[in-house]
N, C-alpha and C positions, 0 to 999 in steps of 0.2 A: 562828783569830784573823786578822783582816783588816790587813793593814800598808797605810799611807797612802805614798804615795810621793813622792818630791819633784820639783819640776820637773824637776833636772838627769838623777833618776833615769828619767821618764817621756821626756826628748827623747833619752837613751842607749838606751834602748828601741826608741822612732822608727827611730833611726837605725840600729840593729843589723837593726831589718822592712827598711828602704832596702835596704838594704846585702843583706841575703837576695833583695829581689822582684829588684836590680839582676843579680843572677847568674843566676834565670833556669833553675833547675835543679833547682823544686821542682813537685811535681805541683800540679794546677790546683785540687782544693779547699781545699790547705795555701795556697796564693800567694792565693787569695781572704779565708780567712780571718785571714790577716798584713793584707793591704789595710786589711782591716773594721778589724780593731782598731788600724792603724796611724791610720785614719780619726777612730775615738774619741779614738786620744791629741791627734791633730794639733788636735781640739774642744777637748778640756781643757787643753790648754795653750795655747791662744789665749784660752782664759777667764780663766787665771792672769796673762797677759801683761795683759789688759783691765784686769781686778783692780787691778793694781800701777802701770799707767798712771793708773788713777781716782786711785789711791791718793796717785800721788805729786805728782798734779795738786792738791793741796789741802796746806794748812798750817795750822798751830794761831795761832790769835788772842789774843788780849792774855787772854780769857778762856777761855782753853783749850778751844775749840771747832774743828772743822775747818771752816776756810772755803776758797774756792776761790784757788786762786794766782792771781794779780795777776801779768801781765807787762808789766814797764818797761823803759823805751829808754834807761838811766843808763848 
C-alpha cells in the first residue's frame, strides 16, 4: 500500500538527506543516492509550494467561481 506524504513530511525528509550529505561520512554511492532523491523531493515540493501560491492567488466571486485576486491600494 503506497502512503502519500505530506509536505511537512517530505521537507523532514529533505532535511534529515541535508543533514546526512552535510557529515560527510557516508560512502559515495549512498551519498549520490540521498542527493537523487533529495533532488525529487526538492521538485515536489516546489510544485506543492506553486500549487498553493496559484491557489491562493484567486478568490471566489459573487457566483462562486474562482477568479483571480484583485490587488488594491485601500
Amino acid at each position: 500500500m503506497s502512503e502519500t506524504k505530506t509536505f511537512e513530511e517530505k521537507l523532514q525528509q529533505l532535511e534529515d538527506i541535508v543533514s546526512q550529505l552535510e557529515k560527510g561520512d557516508r560512502p559515495l554511492e549512498s551519498a549520490l543516492a540521498d542527493f537523487q532523491n533529495g533532488v525529487g523531493l526538492v521538485k515536489e515540493l516546489q510544485g506543492t509550494l506553486k500549487n498553493a501560491e496559484q491557489t491562493l492567488a484567486k478568490v471566489m466571486d459573487d457566483n462562486n467561481e474562482l477568479t483571480d485576486l484583485e490587488q488594491t491600494n485601500d
